[in-house]
DRENLUM-854382 format. One line per 8 residues: their letters; for each residue z negated, y negated, x negated of C-alpha. Coordinates in Angstrom, 1 decimal, always signed. Example, Ala and Ser with C-alpha at 12.3 -4.5 7.8 and 13.67 -1.06 7.14 Angstrom:
as = -7.8/+4.5/-12.3 | -7.1/+1.1/-13.7 .
//
This chain:
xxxxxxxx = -108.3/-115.6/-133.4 | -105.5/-116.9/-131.4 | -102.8/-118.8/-132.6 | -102.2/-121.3/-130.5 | -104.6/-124.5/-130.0 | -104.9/-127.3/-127.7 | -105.6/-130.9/-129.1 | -108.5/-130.2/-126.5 .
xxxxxxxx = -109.6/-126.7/-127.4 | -109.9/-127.9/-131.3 | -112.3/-131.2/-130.4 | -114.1/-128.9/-128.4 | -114.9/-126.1/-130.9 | -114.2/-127.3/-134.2 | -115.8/-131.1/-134.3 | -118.1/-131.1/-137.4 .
xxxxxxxx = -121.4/-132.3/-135.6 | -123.5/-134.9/-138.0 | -126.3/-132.4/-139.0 | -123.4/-130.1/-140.3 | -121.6/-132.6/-141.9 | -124.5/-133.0/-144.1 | -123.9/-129.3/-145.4 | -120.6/-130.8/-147.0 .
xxxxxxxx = -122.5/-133.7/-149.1 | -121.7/-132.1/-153.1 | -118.3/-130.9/-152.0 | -114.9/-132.0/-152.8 | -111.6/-130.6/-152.6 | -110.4/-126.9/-151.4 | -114.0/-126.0/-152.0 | -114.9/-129.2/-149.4 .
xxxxxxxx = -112.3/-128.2/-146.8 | -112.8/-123.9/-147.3 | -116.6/-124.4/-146.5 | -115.9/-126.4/-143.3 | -113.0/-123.9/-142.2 | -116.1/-121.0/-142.3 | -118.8/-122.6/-141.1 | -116.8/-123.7/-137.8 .
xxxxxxxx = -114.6/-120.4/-137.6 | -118.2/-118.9/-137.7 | -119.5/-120.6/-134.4 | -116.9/-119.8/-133.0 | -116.2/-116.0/-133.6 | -119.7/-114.6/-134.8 | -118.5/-113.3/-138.0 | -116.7/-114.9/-141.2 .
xxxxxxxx = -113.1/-114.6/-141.1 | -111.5/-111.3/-142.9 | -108.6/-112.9/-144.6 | -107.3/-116.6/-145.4 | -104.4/-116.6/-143.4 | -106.6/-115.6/-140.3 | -107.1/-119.4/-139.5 | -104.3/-120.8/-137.6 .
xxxxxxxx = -103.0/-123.7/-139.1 | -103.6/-126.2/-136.9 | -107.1/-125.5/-137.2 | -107.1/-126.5/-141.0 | -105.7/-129.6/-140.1 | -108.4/-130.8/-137.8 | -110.5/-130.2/-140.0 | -108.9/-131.0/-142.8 .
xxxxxxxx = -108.4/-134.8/-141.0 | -112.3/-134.5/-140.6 | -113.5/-133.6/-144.4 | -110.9/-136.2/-145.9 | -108.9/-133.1/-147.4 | -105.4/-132.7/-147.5 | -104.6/-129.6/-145.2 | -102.7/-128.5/-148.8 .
xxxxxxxx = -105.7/-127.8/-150.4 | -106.7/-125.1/-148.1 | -104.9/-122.5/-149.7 | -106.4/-122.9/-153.3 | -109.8/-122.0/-151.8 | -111.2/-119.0/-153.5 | -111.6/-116.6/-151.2 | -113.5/-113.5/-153.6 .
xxxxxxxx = -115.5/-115.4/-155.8 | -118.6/-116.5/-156.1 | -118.4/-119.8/-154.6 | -117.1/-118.8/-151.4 | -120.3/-115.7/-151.3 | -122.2/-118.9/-152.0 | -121.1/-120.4/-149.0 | -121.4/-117.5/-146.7 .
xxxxxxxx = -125.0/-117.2/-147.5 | -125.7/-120.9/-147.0 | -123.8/-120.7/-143.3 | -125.7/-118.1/-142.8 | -129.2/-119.7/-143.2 | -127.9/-122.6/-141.5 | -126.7/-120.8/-138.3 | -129.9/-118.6/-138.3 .
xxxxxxxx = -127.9/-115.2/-138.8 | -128.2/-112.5/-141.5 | -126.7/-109.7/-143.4 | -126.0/-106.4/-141.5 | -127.9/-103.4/-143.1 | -128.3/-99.8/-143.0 | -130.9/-100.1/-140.0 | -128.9/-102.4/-138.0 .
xxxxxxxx = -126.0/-100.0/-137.7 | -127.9/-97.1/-137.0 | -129.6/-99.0/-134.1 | -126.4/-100.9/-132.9 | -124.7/-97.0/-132.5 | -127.9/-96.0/-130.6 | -127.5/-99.2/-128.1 | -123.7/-98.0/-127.8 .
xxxxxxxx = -124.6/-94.5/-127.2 | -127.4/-95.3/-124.6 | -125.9/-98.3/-122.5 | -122.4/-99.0/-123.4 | -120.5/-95.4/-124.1 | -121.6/-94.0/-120.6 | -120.0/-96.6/-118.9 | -116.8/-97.6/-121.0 .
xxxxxxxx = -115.8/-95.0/-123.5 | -112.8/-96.8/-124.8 | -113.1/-98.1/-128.4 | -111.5/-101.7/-127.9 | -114.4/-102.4/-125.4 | -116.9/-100.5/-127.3 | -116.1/-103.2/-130.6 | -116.1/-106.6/-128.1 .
xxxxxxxx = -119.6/-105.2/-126.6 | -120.7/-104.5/-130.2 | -119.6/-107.8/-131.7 | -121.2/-109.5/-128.5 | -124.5/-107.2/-129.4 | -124.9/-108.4/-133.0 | -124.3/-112.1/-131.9 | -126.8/-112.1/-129.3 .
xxxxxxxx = -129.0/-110.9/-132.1 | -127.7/-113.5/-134.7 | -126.4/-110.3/-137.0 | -123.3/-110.6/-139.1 | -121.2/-108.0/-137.9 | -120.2/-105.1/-140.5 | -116.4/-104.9/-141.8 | -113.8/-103.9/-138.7 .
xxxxxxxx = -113.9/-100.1/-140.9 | -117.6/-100.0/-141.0 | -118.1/-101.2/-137.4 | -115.7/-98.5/-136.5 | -117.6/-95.6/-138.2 | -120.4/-97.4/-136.1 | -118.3/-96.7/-132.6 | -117.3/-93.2/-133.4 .
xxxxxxxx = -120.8/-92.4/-134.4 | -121.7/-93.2/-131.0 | -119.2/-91.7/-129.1 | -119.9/-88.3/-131.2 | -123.7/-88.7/-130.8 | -122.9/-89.8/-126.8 | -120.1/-86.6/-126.1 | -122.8/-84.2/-127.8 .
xxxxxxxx = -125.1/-84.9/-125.8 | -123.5/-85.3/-122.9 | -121.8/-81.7/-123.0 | -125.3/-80.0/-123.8 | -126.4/-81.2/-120.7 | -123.1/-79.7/-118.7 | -123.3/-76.8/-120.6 | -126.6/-76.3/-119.1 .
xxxxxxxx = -125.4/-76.4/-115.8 | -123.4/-74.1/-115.6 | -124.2/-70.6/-114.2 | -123.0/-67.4/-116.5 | -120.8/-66.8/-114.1 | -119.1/-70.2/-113.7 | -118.5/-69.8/-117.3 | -117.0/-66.7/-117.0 .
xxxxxxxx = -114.7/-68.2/-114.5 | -113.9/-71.1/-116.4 | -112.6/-68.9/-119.1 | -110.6/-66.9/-117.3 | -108.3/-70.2/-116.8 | -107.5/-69.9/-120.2 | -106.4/-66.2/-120.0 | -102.6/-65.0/-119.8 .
xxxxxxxx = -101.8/-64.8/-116.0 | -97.8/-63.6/-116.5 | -94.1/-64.9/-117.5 | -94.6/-69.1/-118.0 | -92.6/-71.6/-116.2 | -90.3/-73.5/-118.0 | -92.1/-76.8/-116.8 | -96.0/-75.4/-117.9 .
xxxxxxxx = -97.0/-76.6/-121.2 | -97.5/-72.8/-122.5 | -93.3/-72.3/-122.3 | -92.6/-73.8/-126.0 | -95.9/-71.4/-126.8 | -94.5/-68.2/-128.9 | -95.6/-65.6/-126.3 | -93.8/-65.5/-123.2 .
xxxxxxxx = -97.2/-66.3/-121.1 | -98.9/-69.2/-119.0 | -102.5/-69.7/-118.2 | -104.2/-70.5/-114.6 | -105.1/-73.7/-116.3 | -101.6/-74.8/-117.3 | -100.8/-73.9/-113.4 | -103.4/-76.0/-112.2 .
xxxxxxxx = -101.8/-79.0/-114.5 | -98.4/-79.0/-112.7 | -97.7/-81.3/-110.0 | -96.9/-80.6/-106.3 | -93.0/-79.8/-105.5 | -91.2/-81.0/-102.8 | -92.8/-80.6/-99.1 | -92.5/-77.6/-98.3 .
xxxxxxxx = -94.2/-74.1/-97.4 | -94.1/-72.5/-100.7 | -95.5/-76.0/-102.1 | -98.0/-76.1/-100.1 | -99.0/-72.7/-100.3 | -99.4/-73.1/-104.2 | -101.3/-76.5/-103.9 | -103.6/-74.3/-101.1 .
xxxxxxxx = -103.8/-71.4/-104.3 | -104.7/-74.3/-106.5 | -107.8/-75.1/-104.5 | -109.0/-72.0/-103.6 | -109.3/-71.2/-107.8 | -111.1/-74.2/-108.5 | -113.7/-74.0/-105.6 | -114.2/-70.6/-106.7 .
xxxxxxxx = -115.4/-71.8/-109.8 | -119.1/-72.9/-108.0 | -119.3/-76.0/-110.0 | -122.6/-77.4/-108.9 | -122.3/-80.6/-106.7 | -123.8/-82.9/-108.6 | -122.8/-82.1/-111.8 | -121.4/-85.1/-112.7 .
xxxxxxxx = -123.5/-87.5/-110.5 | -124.6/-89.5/-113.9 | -120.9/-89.7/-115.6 | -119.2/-92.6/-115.0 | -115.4/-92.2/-112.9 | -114.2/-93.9/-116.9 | -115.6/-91.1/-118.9 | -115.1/-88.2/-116.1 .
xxxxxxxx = -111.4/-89.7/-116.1 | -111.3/-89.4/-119.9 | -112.1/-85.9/-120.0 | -109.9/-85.1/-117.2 | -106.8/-86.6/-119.6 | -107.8/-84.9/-122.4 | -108.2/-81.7/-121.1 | -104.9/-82.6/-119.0 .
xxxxxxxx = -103.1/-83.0/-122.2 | -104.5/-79.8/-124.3 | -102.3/-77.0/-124.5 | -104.7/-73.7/-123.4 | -104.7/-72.6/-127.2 | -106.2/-76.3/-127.9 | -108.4/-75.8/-125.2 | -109.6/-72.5/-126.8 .
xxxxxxxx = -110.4/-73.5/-129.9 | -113.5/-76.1/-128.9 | -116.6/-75.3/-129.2 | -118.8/-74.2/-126.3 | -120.1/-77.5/-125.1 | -117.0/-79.2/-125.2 | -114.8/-76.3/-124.0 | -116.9/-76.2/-120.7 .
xxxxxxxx = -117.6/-79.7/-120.4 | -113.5/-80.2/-120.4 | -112.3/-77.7/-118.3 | -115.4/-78.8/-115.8 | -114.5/-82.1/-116.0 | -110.7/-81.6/-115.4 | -111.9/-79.0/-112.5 | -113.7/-81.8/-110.4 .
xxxxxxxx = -111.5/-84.2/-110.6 | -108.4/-82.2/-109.8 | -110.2/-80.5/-107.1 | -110.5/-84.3/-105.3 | -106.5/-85.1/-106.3 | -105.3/-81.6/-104.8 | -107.2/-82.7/-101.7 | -105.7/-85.5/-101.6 .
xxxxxxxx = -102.2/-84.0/-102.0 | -102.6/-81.3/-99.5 | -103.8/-84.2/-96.8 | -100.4/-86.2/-97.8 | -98.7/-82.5/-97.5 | -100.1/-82.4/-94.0 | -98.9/-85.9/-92.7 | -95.3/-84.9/-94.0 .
xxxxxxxx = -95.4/-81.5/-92.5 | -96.3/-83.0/-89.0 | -94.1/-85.4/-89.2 | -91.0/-83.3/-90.2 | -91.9/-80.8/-87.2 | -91.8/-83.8/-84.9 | -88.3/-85.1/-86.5 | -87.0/-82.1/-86.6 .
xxxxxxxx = -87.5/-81.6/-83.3 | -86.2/-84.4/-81.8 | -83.0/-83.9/-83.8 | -83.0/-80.6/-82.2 | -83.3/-81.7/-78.7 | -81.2/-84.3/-78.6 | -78.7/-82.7/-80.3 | -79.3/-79.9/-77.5 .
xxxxxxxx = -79.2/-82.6/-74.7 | -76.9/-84.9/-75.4 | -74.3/-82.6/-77.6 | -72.1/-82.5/-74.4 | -73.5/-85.1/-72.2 | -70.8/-87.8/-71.3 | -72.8/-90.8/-71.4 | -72.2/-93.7/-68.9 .
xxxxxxxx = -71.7/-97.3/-71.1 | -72.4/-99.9/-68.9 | -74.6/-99.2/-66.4 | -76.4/-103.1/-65.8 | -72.4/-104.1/-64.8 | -71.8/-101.0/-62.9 | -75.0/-101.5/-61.3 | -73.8/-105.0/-60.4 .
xxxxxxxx = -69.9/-104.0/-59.3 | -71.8/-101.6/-56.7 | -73.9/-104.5/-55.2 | -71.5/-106.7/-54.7 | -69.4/-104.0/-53.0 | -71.9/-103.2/-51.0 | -72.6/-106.4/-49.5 | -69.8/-107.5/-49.0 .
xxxxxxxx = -68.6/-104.6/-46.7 | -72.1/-103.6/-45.6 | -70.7/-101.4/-42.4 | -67.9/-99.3/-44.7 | -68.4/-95.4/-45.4 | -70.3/-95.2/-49.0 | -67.4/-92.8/-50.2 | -65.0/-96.1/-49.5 .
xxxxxxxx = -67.0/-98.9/-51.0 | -69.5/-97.6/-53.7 | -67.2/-94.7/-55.2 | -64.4/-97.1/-55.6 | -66.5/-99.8/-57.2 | -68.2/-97.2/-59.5 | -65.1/-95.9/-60.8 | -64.9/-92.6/-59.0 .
xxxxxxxx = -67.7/-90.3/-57.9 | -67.5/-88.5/-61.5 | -69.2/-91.3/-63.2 | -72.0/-91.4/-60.5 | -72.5/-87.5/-61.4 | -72.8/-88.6/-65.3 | -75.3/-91.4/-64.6 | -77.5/-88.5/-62.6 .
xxxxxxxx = -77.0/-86.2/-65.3 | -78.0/-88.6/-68.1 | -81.1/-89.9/-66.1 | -82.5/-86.3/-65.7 | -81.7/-85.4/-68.9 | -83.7/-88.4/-70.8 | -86.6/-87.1/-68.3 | -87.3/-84.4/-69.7 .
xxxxxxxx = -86.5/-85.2/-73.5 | -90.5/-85.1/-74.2 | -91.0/-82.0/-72.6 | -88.1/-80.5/-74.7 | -89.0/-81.8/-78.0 | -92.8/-80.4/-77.1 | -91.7/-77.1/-76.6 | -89.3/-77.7/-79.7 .
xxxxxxxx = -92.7/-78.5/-81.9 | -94.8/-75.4/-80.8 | -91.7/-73.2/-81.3 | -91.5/-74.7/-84.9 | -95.0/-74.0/-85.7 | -95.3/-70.4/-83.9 | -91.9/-69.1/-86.3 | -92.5/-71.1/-89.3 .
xxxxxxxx = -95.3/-73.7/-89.9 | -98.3/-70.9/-88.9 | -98.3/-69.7/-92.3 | -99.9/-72.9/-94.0 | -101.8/-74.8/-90.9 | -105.0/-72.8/-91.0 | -105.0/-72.5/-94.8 | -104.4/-76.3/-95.2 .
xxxxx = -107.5/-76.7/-92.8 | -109.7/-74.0/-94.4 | -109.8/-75.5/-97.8 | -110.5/-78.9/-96.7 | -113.9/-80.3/-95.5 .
//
């Protein structure tokens, strides 16, 4: 329960109504102000508190100001004897609710299992779904250890099932494949997870974990590797159709952060089920990197290249500053003496016929800029960037 309470909040959800207040008729004392503390702390949170100091205090003094009861008292209520068991039962005939038993926890981890854990395999959720579960079906939740038991029991029952039915998927031959991630596949890098390993060797599976390197054509040549291994695989296409993107993503992590010995060491169902799950889904984020490698690659031939040419064009081009004034010195000039040789009155207004020479110069060069820096690109990609176009392409539908 939080700690902190409006003057609102607390009218709102802990006002003893009449027909409750009636509950409190032979009571006096801590036992007067303990009973009321439960019974509202119960409406409120579906289950009796798990310790004293669970209710904030300035919930025992509103209700401590309603029952007559000093909020002082509070603490001397007994809180393991057999008044306040007394008063638990009596709440919960009043409120309608009863006892968990043996039954009620087996179905609750079946409910789990068949419409919560598919969808939201995360235990925190899994305990507010199963708390909202027992409310709705005015059960008294079991004690936080038993109710976890409960949520493990599902997720266990849940995962079993769930890899059987992978497991069965799967060709002989996928399987083989899978395995063979696992095997030794040479020297390990110092950034694999299998380089603090005792032997000096890494697994296809610990170089499908690592990240892309910088943009570049060995990168993108290992990311195009990558791909190629995992489609090889044949993992059917709708393998995991029916698992939700939270529980695909969860196997993904776990299998993400195994070591390959780890990984070995499963059983069957999960083994496959991991390594498939991790498969898929980094089959859809090495895509996804090799589409961002693209856009980078393109986009560095096209820089490149117009570094190139410009550097090629106007390296030892003197360029003309001023032009829009010189422009406007050789009108003026030439209106005003109309009839004069061009040699006489433009050339002396440019600022000799050497700077009409650069202006031509620069003009036609900046004229054919686009034609240089397209003849730049295809040179780029004939010498260098050949290597990983088509592979890029071939690997991506």
């Amino acid at each position: 329960m939080k700690r902190l309470w409006q003057a609102e909040e607390l009218v709102e959800h802990f006002t003893l109504l009449p027909e409750e207040s009636t509950l409190l008729a032979n009571k006096t004392g801590s036992t007067r102000l303990g009973f009321a503390v439960l019974l509202k702390f119960f409406q409120y949170e579906g289950r009796f508190p798990y310790y004293k100091s669970e209710i904030p205090e300035a919930v025992v003094a509103h209700m401590a100001k309603q029952v007559g009861v000093l909020p002082e008292q509070y603490p001397k209520y007994d809180w393991s004897g057999r008044t306040i068991k007394y008063h638990r039962a009596q709440i919960r005939i009043f409120l309608g609710f009863r006892e968990v038993t043996l039954m009620d926890s087996q179905s609750l981890s079946g409910w789990l299992c068949q419409h919560m854990v598919s969808y939201e395999p995360r235990e925190p959720h899994l305990k507010e779904a199963a708390l909202q579960h027992l409310r709705q079906l005015r059960i008294e939740p079991p004690t936080p250890d038993h109710l976890e038991r409960i949520i493990r029991s599902a997720l266990h029952t849940h995962e079993s099932r769930l890899c059987a039915e992978i497991l069965s998927q799967l060709s002989p031959m996928t399987l083989a494949k899978l395995d063979a991630l696992l095997r030794a596949a040479g020297p390990a890098a110092p950034e694999s997870d299998d380089a603090n390993l005792p032997e000096p060797e890494r697994s296809v599976f610990s170089e499908l974990k690592r990240d892309t390197g910088p943009v570049g054509v060995e990168s993108i040549l290992a990311e195009v590797a990558k791909l190629e291994r995992i489609n090889e695989l044949d993992l059917p296409g709708d393998l995991f159709q029916d698992v939700s993107s939270k529980v695909l993503n969860t196997y993904r992590q776990r299998a993400d952060a195994e070591p390959r010995r780890d990984m070995a060491r499963h059983p069957a169902p999960i083994r496959y089920t991991l390594l498939a799950a991790f498969c898929w889904v980094r089959r859809k984020e090495i895509a996804d990197n090799l589409v961002d490698l693209l856009i980078q690659v393109i986009h560095r031939i096209g820089t490149r290249a117009e570094k190139k040419v410009i550097k090629e064009l106007f390296g030892d081009l003197r360029r003309v500053k001023g032009k829009p004034t010189l422009l406007y010195r050789i009108s003026v000039a030439s209106l005003k003496h109309p009839d004069d040789p061009v040699r006489d009155i433009v050339y002396s207004a440019a600022g000799g016929e050497q700077t009409l020479h650069d202006v031509i110069r620069e003009f036609e060069s900046t004229g054919d800029y686009q034609s240089h820096v397209q003849t730049r690109i295809h040179a780029s990609y004939r010498n260098h960037y050949r290597r990983i176009m088509p592979k890029i392409l071939s690997v991506l539908d």
